[in-house]
DOGU-527092 format. One line per field, with one value per atom (N, C-alpha, C): atom name; y, z, x; residue in one letter; residue number from 0. Coordinates in nm, 3 decimals. Each point is the difference from the previous one (the first is absolute). Layout:
REM DOGU-527092
atom: CA	...
Y: Y	...
Z: Z	...
X: X	...
res: A	...
n: NUM	...
***
This chain:
REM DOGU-527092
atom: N	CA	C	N	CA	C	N	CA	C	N	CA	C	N	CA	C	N	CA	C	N	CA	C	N	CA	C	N	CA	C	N	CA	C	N	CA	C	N	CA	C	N	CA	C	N	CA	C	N	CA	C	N	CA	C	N	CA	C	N	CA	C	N	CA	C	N	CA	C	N	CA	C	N	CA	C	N	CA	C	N	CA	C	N	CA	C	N	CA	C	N	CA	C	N	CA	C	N	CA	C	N	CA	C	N	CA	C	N	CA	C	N	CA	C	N	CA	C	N	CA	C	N	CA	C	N	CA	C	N	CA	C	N	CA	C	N	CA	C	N	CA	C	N	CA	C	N	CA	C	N	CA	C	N	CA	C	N	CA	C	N	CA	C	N	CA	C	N	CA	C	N	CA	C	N	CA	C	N	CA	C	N	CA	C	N	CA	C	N	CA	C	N	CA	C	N	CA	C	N	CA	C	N	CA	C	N	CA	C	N	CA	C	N	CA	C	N	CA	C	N	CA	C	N	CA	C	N	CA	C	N	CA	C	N	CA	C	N	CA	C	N	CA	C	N	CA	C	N	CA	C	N	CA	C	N	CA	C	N	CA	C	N	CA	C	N	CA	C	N	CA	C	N	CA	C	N	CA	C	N	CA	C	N	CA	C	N	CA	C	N	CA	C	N	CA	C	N	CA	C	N	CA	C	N	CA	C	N	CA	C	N	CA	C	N	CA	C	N	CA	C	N	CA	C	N	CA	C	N	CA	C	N	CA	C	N	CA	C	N	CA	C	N	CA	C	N	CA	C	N	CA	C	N	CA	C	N	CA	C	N	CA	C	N	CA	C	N	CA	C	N	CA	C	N	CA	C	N	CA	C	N	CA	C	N	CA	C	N	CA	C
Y: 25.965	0.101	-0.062	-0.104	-0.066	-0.066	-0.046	-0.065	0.046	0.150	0.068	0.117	0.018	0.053	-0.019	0.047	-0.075	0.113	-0.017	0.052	0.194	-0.021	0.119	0.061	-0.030	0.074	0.071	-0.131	0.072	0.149	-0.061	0.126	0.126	-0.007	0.075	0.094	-0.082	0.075	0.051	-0.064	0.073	0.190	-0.044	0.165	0.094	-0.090	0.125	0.029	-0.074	0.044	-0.110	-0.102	-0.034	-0.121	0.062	-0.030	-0.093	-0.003	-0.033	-0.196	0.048	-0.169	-0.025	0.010	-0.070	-0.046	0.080	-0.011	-0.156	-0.001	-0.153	-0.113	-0.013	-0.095	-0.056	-0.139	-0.082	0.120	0.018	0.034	0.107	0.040	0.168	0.106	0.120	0.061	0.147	0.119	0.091	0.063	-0.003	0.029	-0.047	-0.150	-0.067	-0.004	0.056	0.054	0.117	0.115	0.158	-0.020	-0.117	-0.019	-0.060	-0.116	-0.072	0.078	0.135	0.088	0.120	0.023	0.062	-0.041	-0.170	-0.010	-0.071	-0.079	0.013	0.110	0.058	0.089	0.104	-0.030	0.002	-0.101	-0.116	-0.107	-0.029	0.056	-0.085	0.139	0.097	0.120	-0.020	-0.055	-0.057	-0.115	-0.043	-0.145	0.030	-0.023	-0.047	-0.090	-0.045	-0.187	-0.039	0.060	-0.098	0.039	-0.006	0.092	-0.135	-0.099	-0.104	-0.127	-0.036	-0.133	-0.039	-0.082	-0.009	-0.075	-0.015	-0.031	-0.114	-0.136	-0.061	-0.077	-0.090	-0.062	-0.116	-0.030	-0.089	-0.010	0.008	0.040	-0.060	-0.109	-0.086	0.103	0.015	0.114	0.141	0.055	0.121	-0.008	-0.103	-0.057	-0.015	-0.028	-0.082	0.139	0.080	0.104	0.135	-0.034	0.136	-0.073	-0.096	-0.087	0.054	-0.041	0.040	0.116	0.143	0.109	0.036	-0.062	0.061	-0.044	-0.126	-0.079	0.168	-0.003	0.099	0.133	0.062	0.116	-0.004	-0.080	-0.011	0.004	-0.107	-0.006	0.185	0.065	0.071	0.104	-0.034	0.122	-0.029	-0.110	-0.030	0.055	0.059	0.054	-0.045	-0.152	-0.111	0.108	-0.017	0.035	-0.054	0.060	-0.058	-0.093	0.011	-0.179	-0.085	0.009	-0.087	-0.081	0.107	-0.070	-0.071	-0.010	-0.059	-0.106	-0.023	-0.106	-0.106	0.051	-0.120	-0.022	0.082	-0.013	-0.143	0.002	-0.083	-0.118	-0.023	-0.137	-0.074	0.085	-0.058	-0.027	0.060	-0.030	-0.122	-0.032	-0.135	0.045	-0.115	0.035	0.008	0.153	-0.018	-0.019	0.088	0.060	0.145	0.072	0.116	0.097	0.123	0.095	-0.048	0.010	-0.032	-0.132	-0.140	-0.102	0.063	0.090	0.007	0.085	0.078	0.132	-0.069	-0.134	-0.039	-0.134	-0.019	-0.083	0.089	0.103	0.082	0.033	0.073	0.016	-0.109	-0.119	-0.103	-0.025	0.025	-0.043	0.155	0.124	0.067	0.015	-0.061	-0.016	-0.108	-0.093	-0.100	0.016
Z: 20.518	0.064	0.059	-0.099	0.079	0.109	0.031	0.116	0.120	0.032	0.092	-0.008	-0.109	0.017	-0.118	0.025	-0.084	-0.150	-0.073	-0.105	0.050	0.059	0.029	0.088	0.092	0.086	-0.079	-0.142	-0.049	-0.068	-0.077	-0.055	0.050	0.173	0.067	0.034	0.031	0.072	-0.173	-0.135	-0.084	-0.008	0.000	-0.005	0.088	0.163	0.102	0.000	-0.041	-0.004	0.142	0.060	0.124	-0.029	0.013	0.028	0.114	0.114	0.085	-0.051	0.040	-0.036	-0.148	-0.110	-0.095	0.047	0.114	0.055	0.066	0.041	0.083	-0.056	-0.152	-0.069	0.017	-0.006	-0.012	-0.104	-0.010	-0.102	-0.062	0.090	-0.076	0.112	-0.065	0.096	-0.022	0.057	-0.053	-0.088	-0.111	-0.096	-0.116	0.021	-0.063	-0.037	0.139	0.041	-0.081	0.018	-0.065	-0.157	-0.053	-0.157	0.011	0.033	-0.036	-0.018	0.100	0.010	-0.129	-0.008	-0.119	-0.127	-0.023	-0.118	0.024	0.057	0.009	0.005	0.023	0.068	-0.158	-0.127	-0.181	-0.017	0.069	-0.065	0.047	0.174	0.015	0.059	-0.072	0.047	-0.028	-0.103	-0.047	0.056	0.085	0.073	0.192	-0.017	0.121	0.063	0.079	0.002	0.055	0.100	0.032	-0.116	-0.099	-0.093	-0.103	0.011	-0.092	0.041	0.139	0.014	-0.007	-0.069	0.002	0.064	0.023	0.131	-0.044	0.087	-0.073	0.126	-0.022	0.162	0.072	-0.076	0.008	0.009	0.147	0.065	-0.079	-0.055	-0.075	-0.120	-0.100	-0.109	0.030	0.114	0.039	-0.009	0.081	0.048	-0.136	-0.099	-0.115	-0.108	0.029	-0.096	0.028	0.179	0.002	0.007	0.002	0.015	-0.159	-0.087	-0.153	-0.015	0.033	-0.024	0.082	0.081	0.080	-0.066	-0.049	-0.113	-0.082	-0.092	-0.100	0.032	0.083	0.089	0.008	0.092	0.007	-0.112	-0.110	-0.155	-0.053	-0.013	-0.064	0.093	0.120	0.097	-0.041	-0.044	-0.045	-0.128	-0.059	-0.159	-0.062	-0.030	-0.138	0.004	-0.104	-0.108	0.096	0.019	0.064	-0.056	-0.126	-0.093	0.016	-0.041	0.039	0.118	0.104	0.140	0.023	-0.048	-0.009	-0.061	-0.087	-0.112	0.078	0.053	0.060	0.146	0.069	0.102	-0.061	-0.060	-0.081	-0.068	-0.041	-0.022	0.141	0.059	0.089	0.151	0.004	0.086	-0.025	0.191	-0.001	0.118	0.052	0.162	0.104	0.065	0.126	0.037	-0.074	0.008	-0.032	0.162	0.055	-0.096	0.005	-0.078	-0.022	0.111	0.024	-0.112	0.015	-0.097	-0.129	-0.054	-0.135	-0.063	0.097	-0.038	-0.046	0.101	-0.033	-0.123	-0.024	-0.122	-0.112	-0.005	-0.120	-0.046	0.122	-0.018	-0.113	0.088	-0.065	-0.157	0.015	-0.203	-0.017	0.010	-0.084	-0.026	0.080	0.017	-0.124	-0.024	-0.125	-0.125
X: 14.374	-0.082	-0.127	-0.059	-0.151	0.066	0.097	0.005	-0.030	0.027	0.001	-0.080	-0.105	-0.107	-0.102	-0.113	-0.112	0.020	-0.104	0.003	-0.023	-0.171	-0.002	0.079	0.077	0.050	0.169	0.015	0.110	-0.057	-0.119	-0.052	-0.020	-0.024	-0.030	0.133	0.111	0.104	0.079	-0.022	0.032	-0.035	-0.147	-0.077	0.038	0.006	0.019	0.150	0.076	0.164	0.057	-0.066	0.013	0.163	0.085	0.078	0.094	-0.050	-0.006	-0.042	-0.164	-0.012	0.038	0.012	0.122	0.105	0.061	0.149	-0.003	-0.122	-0.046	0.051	-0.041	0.042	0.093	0.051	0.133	0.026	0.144	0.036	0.036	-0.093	-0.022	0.013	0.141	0.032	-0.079	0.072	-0.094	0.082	0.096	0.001	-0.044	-0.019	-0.134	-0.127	-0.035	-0.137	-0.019	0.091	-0.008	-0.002	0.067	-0.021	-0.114	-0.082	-0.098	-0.093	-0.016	-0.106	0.034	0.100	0.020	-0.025	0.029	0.015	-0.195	-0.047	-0.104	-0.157	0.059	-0.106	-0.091	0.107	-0.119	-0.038	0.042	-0.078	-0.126	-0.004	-0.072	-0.144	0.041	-0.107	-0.088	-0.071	-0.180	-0.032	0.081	-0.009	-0.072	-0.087	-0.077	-0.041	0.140	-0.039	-0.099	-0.094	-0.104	-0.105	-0.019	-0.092	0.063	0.110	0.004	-0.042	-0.024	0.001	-0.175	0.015	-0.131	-0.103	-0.156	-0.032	-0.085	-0.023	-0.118	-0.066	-0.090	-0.064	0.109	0.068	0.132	0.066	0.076	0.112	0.107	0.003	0.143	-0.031	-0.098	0.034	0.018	-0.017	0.081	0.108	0.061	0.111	0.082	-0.033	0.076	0.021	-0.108	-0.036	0.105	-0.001	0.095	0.196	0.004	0.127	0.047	-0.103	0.018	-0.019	-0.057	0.028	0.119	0.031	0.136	0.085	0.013	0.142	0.004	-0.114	0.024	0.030	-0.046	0.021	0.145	0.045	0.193	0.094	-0.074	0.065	0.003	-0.139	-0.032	0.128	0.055	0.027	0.186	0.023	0.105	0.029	-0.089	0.041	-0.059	-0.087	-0.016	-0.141	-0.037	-0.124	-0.105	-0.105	-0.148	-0.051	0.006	-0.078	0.110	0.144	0.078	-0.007	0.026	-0.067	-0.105	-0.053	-0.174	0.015	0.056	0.036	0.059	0.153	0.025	-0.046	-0.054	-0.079	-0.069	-0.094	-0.097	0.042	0.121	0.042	0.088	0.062	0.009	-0.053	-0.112	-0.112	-0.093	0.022	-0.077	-0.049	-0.090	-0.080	0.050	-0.050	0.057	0.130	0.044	0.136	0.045	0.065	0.014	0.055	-0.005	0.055	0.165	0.096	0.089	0.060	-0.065	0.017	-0.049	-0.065	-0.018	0.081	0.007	0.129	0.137	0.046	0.168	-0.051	-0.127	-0.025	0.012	-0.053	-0.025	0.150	0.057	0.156	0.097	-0.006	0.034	0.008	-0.158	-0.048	0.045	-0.004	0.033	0.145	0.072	0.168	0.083	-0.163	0.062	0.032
res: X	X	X	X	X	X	X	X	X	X	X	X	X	X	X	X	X	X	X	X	X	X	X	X	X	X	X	X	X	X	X	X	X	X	X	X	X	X	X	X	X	X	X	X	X	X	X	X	X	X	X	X	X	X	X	X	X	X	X	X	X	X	X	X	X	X	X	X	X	X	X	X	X	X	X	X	X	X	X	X	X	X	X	X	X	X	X	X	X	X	X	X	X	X	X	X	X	X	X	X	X	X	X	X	X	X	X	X	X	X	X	X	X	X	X	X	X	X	X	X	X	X	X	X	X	X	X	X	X	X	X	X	X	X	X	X	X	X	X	X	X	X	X	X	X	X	X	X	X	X	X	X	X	X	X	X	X	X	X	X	X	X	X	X	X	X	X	X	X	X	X	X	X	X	X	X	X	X	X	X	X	X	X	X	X	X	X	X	X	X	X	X	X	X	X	X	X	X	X	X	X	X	X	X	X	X	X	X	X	X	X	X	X	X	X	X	X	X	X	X	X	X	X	X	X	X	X	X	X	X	X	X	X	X	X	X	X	X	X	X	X	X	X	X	X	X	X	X	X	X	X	X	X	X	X	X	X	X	X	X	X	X	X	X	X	X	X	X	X	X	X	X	X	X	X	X	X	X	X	X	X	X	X	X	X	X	X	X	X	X	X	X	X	X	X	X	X	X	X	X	X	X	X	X	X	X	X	X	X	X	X	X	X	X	X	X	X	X	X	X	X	X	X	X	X	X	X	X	X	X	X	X	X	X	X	X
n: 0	0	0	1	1	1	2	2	2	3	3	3	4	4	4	5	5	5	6	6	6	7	7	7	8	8	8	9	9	9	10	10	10	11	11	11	12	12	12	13	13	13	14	14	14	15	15	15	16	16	16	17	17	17	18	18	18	19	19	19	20	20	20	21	21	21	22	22	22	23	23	23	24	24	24	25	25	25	26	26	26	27	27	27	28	28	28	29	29	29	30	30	30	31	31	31	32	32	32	33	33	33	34	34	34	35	35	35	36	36	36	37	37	37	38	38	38	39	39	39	40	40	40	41	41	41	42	42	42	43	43	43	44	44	44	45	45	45	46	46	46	47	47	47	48	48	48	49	49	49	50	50	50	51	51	51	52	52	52	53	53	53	54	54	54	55	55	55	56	56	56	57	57	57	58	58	58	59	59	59	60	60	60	61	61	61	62	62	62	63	63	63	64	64	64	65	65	65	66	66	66	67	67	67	68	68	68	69	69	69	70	70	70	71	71	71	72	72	72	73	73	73	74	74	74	75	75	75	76	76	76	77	77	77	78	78	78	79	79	79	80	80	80	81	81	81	82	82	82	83	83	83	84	84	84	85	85	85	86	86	86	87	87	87	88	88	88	89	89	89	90	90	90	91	91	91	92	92	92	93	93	93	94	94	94	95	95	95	96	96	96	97	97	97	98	98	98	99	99	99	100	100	100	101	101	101	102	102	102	103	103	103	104	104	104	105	105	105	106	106	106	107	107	107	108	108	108	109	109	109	110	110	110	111	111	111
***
């Protein structure tokens, strides 16, 4: 799903029902789409994604900060536990490396 759209904009087309761009995705058709939004749309109702990334004078720790709230964001959107996510977010985080690379690292170690 991050490949083909950012964190917030998944969050976004979760809430509004936007079907359409989900459909965009590699991958994902729109009966895909009509579940993601279904089965998404309790998880992620207290979730306001621009209201998580957090902000600092330092474009590389923006950068690193929201790469790592988006890893966990996706984990957490996949089902795993929010501290879980965080956890291995956190051992397997290193510098300067994209949401995308931490997400199929985390995968990995939690697969072992």
């Amino acid at each position: 799903m991050l490949s083909g759209l950012t964190q917030d904009e998944f969050v976004r087309c979760i809430h509004e029902g936007d079907l359409k761009a989900l459909s965009r995705v590699p991958g994902v058709g729109k009966k895909t789409a009509e579940r993601l939004v279904i089965e998404m749309r309790d998880r992620l109702k207290d979730w306001d994604a621009p209201s998580i990334l957090q902000s600092t004078v330092s474009g590389t720790v923006v950068h690193q900060a929201s790469a790592t709230q988006e890893a966990v964001g996706a984990l957490v959107a996949l089902g795993y536990k929010p501290q879980d996510a965080s956890k291995v977010i956190a051992q397997v985080e290193t510098s300067n490396q994209t949401a995308e690379e931490l997400i199929r690292l985390a995968l990995r170690h939690m697969a072992k």
